[in-house]
DSSP file (Angstrom, degrees, kcal/mol; ACC not computed):
  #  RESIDUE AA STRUCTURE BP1 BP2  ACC     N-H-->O    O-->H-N    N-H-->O    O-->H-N    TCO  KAPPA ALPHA  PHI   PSI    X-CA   Y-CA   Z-CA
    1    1 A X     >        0   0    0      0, 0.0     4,-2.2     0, 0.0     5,-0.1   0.000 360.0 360.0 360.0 -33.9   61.5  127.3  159.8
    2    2 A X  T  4  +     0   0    0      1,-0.2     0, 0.0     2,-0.2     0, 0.0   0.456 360.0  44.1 -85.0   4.2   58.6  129.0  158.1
    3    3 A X  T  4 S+     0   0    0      2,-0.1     4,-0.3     3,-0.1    -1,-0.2   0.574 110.5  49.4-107.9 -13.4   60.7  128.9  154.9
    4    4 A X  T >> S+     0   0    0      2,-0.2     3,-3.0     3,-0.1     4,-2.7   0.971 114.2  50.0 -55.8 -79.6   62.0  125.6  155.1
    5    5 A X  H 3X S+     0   0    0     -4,-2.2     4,-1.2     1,-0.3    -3,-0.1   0.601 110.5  45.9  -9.3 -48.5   58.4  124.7  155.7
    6    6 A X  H 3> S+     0   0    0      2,-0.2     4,-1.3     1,-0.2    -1,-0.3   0.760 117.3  46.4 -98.1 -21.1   56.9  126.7  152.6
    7    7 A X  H <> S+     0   0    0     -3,-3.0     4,-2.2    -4,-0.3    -1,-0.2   0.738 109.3  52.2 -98.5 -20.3   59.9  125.1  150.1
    8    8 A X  H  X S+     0   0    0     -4,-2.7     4,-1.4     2,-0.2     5,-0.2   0.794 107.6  58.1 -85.9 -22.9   59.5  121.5  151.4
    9    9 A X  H  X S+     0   0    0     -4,-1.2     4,-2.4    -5,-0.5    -2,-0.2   0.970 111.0  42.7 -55.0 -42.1   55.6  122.0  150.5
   10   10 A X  H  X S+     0   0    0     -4,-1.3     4,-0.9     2,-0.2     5,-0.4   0.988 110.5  47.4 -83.6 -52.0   56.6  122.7  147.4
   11   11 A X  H >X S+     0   0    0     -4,-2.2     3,-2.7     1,-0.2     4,-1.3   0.835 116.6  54.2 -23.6 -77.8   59.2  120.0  146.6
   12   12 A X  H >X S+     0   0    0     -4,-1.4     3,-6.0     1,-0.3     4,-0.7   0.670 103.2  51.0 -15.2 -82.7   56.6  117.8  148.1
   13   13 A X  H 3< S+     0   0    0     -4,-2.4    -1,-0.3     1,-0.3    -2,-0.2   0.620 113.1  46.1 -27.6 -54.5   54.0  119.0  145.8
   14   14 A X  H << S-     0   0    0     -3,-2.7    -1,-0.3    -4,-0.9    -2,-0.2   0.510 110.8-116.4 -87.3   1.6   56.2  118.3  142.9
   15   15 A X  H << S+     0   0    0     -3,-6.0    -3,-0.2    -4,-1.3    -2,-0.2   0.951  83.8 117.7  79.6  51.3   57.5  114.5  144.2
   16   16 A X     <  -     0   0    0     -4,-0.7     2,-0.3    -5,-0.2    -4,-0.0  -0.247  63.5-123.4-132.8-138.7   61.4  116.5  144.3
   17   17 A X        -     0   0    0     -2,-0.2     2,-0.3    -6,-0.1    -9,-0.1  -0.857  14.8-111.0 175.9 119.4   63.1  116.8  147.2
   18   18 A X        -     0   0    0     -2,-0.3     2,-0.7   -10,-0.0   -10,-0.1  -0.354  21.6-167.3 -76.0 133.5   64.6  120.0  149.4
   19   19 A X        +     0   0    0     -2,-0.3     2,-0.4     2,-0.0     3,-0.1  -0.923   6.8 179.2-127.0 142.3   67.9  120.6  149.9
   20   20 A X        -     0   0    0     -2,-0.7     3,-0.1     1,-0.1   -16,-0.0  -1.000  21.5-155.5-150.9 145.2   69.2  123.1  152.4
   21   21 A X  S    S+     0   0    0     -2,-0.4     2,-0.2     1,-0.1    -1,-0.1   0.626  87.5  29.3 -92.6 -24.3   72.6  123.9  153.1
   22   22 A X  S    S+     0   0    0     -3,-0.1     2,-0.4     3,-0.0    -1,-0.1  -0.969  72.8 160.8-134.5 145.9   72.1  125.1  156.5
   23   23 A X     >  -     0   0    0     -2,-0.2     4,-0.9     1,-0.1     3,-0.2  -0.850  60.4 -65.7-151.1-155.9   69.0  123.7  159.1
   24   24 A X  H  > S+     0   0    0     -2,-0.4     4,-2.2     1,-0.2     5,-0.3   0.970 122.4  69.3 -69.8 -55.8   68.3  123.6  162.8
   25   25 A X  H  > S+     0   0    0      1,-0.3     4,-1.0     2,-0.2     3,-0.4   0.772  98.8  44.6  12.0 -97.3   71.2  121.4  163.3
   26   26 A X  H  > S+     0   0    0      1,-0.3     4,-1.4     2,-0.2    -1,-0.3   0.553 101.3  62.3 -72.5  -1.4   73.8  123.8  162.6
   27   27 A X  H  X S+     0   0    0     -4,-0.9     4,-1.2    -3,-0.3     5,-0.4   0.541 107.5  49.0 -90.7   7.9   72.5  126.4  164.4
   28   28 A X  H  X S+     0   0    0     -4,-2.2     4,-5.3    -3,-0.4     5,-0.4   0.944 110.8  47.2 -78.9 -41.5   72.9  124.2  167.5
   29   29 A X  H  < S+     0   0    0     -4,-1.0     4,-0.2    -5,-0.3    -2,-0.2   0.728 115.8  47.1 -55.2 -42.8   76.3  123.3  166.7
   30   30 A X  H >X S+     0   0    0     -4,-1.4     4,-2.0     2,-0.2     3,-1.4   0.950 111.3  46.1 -89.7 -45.1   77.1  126.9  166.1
   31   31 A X  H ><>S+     0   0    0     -4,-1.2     5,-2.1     1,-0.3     3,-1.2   0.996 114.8  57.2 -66.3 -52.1   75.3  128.6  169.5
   32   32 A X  T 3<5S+     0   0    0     -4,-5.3    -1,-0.3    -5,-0.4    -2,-0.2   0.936 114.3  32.2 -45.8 -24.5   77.2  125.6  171.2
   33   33 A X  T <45S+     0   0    0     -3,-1.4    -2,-0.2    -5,-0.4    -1,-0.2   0.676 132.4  29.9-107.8  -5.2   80.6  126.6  170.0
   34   34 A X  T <<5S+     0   0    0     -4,-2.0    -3,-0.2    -3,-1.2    -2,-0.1   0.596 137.4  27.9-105.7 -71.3   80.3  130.8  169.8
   35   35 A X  T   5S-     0   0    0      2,-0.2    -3,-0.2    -5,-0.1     3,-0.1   0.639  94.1-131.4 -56.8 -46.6   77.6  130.8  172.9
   36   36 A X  S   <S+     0   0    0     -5,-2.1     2,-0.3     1,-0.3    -4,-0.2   0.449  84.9  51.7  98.7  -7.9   78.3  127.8  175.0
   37   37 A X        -     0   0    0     -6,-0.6    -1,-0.3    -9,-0.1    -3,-0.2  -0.931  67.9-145.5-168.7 160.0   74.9  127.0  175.0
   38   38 A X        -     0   0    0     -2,-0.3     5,-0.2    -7,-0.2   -10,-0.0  -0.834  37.2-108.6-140.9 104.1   71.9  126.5  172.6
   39   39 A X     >  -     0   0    0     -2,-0.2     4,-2.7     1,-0.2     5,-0.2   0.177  34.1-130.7 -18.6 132.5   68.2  127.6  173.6
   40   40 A X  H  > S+     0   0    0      1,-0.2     4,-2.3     2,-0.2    -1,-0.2   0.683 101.4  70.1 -77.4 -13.9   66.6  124.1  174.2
   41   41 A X  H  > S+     0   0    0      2,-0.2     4,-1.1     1,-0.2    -1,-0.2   0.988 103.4  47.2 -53.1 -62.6   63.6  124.9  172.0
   42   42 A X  H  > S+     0   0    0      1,-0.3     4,-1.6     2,-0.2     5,-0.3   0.786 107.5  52.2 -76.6 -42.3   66.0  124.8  169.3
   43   43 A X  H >X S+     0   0    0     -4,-2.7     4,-1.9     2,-0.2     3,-1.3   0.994 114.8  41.3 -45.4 -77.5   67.5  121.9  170.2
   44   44 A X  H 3X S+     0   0    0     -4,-2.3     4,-1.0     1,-0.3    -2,-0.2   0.896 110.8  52.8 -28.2 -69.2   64.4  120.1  170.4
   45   45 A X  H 3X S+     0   0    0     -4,-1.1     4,-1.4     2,-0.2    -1,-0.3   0.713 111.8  52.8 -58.1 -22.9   62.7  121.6  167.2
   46   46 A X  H << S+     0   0    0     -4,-1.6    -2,-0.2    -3,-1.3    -1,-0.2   0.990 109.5  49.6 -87.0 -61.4   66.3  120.3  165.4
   47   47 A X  H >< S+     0   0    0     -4,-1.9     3,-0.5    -5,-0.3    -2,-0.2   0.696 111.9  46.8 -29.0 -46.9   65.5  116.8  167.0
   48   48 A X  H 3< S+     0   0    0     -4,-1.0     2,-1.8     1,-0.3    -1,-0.2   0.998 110.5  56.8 -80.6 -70.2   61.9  116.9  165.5
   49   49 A X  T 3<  +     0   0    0     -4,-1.4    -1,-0.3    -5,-0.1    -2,-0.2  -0.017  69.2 159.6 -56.6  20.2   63.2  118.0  162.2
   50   50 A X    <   -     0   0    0     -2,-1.8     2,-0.1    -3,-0.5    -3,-0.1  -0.446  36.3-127.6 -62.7 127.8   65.6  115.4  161.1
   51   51 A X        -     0   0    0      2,-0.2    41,-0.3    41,-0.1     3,-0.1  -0.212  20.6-117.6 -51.9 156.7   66.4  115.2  157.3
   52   52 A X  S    S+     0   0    0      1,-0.2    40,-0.9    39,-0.1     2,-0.4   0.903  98.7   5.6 -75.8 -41.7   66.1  111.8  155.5
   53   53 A X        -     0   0    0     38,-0.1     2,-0.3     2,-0.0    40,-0.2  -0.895  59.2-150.0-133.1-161.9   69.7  112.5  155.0
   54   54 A X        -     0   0    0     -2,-0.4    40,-2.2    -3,-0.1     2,-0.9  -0.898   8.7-158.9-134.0 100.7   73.0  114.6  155.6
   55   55 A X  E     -a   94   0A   0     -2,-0.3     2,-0.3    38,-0.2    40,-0.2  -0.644  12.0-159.5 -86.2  90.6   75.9  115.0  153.4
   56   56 A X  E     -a   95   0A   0     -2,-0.9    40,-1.8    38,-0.5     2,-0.2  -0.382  11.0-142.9 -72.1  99.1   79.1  116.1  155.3
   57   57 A X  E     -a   96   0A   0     -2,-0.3     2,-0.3    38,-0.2    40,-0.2  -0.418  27.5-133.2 -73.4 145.2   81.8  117.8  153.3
   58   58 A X        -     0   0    0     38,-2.9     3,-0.3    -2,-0.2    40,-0.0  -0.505  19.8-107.9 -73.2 156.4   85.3  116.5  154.7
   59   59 A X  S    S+     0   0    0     -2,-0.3     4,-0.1     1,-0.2    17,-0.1   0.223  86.5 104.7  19.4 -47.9   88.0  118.5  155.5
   60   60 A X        +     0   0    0      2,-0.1    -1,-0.2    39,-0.0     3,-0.1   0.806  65.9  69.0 -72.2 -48.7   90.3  117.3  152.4
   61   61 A X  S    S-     0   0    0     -3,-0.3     2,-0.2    37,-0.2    38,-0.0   0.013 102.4 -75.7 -76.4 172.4   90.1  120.2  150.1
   62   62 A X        -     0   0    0      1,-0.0     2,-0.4     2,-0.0    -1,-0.2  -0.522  46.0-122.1 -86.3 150.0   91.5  123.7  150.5
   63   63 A X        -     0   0    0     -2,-0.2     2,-0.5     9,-0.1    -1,-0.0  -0.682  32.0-156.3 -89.8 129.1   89.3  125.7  153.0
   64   64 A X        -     0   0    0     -2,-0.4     2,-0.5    -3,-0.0     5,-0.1  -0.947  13.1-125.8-137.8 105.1   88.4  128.5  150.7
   65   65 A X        +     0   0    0     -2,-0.5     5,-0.1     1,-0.1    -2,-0.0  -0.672  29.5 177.6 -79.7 117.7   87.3  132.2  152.8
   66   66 A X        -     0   0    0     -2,-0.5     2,-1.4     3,-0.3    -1,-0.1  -0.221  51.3-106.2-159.6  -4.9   83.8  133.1  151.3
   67   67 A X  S    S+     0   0    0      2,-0.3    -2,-0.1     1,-0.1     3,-0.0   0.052 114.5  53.1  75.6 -37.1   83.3  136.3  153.6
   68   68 A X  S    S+     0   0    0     -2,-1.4    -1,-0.1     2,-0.1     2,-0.1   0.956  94.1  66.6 -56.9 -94.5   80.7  134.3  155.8
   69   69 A X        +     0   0    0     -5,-0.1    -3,-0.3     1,-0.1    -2,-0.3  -0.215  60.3 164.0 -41.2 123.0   82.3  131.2  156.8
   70   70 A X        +     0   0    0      1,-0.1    -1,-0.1    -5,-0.1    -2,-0.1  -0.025  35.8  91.9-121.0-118.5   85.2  131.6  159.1
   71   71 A X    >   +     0   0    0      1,-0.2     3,-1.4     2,-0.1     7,-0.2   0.727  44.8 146.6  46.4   8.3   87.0  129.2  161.3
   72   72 A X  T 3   +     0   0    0      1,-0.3     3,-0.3     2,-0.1    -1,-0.2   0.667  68.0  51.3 -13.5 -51.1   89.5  128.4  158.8
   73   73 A X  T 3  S+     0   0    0      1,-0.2    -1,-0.3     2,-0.1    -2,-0.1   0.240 116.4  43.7-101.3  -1.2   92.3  127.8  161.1
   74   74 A X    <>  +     0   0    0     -3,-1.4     4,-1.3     1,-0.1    -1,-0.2  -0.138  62.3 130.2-136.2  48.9   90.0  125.3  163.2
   75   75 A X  H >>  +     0   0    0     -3,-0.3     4,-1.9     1,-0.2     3,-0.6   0.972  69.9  62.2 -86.4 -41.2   88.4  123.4  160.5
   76   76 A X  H 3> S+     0   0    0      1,-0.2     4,-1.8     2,-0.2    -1,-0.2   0.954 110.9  37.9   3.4 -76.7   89.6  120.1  162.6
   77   77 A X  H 3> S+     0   0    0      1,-0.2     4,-1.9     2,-0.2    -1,-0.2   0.843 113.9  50.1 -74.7 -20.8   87.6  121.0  165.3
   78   78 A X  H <X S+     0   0    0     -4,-1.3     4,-0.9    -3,-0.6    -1,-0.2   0.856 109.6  57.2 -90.1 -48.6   84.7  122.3  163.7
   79   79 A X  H  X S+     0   0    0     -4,-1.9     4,-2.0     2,-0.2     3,-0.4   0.811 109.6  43.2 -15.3 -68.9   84.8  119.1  161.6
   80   80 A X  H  X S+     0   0    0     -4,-1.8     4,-2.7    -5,-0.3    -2,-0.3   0.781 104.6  63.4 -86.5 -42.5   84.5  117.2  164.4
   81   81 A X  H  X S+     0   0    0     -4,-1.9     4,-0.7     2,-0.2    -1,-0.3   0.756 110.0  42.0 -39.2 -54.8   81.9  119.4  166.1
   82   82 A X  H ><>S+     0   0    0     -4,-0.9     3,-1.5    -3,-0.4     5,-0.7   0.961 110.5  52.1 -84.1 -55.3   79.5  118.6  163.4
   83   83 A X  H >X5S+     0   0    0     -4,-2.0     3,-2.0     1,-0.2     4,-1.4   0.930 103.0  57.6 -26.2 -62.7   80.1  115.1  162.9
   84   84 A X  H 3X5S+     0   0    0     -4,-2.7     4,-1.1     1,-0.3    -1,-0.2   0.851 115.7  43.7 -57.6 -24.0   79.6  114.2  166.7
   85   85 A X  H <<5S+     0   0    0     -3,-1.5    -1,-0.3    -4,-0.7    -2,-0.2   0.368 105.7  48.7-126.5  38.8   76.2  115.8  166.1
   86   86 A X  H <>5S+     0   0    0     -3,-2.0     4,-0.5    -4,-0.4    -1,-0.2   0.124 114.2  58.9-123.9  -5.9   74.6  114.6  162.8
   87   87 A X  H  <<S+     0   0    0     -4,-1.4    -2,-0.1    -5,-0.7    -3,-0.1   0.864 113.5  41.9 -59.5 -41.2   75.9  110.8  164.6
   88   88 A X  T  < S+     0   0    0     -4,-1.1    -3,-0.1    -5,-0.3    -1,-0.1   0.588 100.5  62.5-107.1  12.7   73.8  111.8  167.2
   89   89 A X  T  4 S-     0   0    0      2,-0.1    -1,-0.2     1,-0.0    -2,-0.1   0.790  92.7-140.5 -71.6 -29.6   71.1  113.1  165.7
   90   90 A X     <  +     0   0    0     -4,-0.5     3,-0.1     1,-0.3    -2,-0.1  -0.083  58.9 127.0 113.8 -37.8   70.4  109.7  164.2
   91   91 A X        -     0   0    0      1,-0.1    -1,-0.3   -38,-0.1     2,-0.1   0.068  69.6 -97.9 -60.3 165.3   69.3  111.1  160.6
   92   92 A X        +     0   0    0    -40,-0.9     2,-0.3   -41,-0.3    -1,-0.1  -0.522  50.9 176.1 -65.4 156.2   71.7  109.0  157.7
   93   93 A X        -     0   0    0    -40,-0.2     2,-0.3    -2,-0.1   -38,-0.2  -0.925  25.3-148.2-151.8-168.4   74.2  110.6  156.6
   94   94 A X  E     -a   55   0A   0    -40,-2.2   -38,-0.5    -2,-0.3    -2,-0.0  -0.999  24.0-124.8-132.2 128.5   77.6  110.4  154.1
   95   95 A X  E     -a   56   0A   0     -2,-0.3     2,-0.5   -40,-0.2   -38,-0.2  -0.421  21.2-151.9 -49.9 149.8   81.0  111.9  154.3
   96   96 A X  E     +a   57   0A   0    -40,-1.8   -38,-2.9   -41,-0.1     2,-0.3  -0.983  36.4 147.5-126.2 116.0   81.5  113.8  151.0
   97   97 A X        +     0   0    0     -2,-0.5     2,-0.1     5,-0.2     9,-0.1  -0.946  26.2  65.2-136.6 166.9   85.6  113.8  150.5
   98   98 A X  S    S-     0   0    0     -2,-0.3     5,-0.2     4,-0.0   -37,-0.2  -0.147  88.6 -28.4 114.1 171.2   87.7  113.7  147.5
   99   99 A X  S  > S-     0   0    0      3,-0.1     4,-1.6    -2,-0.1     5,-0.2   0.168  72.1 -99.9 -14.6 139.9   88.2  116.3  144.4
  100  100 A X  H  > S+     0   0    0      1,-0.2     4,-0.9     2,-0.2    -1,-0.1   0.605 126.3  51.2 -18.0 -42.1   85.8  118.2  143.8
  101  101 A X  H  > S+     0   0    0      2,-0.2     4,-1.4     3,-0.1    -1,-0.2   0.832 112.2  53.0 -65.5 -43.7   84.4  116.4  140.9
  102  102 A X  H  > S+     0   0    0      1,-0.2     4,-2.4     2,-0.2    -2,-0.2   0.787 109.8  53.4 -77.9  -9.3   84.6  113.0  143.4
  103  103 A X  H  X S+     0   0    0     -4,-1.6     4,-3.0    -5,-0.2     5,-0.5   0.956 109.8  40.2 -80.9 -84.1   82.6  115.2  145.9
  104  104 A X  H  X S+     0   0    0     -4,-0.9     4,-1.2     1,-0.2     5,-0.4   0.739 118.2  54.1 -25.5 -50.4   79.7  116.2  143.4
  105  105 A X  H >X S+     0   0    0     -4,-1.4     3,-7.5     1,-0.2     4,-2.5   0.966 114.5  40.5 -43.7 -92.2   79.9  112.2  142.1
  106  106 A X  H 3X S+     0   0    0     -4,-2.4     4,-2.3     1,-0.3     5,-0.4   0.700 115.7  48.2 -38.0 -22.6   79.5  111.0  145.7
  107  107 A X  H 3< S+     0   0    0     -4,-3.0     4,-0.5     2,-0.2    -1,-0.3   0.778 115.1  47.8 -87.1 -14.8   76.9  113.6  146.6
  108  108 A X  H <X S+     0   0    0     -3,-7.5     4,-2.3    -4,-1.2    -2,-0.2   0.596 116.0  43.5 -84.4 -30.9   74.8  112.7  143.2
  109  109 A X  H >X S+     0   0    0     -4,-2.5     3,-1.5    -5,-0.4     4,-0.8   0.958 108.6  52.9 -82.2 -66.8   75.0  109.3  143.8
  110  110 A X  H >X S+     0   0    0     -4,-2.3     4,-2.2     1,-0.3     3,-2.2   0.924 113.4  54.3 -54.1 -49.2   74.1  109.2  147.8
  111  111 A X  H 3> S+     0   0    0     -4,-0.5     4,-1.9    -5,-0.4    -1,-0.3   0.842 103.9  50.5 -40.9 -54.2   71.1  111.3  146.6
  112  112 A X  H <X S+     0   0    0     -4,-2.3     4,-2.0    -3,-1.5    -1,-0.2   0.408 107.5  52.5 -40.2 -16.4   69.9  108.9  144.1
  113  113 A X  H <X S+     0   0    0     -3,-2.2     4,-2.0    -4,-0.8    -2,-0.2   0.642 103.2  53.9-113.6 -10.1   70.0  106.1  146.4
  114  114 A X  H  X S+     0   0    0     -4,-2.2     4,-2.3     2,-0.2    -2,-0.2   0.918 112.0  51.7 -64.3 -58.6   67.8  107.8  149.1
  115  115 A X  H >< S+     0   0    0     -4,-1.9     3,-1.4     1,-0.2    -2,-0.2   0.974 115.6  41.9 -53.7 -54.3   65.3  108.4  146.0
  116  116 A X  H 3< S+     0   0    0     -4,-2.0    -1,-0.2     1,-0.2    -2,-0.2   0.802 108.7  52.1 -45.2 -52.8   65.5  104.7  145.2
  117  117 A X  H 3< S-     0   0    0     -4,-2.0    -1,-0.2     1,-0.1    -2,-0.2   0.715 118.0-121.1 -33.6 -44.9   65.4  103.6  148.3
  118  118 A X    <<  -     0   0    0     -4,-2.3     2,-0.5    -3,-1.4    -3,-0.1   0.486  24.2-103.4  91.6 130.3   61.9  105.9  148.7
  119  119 A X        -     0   0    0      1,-0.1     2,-0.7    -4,-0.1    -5,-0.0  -0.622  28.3-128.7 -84.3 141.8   61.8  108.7  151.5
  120  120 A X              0   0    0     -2,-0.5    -1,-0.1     1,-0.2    -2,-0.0  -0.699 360.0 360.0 -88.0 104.2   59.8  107.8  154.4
  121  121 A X              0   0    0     -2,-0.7    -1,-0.2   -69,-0.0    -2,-0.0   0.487 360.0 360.0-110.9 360.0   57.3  110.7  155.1
């Protein structure tokens, strides 16, 4: 958090905007589904911390093994797992499906229209 923190100062600073690939979120998502359970702090602090948005890659491409990521073989559920909780988190967010290229399109574009729109700090 205290590097999220120090890189959204600086976006701030410069009028830009932070992008993170991972936040409090998914580490709920993930203690719920290896653990069973998620410390409630964390829960909470994820609550607090809602992004102005979320982009959620789909499913539709081939699931591509990265040494990290696993869950391959349950990308269905996993899918589904994350969805149910950036719905209930509240925050916006956008599905990102299609080619690759239409992914990047869709993820450029949803991005632009947050800026237009203006984020609400």
């Amino acid at each position: 958090m205290a590097l999220e923190d120090h890189h959204a100062a600086i976006a701030a600073s410069r009028r830009g905007i932070l992008v993170q690939d991972t936040d409090l979120l998914s580490t709920v998502v993930y203690c719920d589904h290896y653990f069973g359970a998620c410390p409630q702090w964390i829960a909470d602090l994820a609550e607090e911390r809602r992004p102005d948005l979320y982009l959620l890659p789909d499913i539709d491409v081939p699931w591509i093994a990265d040494g990290i990521r696993d869950r391959g073989d349950r990308r269905e559920e996993m899918h589904e797992l994350f969805l149910d909780a950036v719905v209930a988190s509240g925050a916006p967010y956008v599905v990102i499906e299609g080619s690759w290229e239409e992914r990047w399109r869709r993820a450029v574009e949803s991005v632009n229209a947050l800026l237009a729109r203006g984020i609400d700090r």
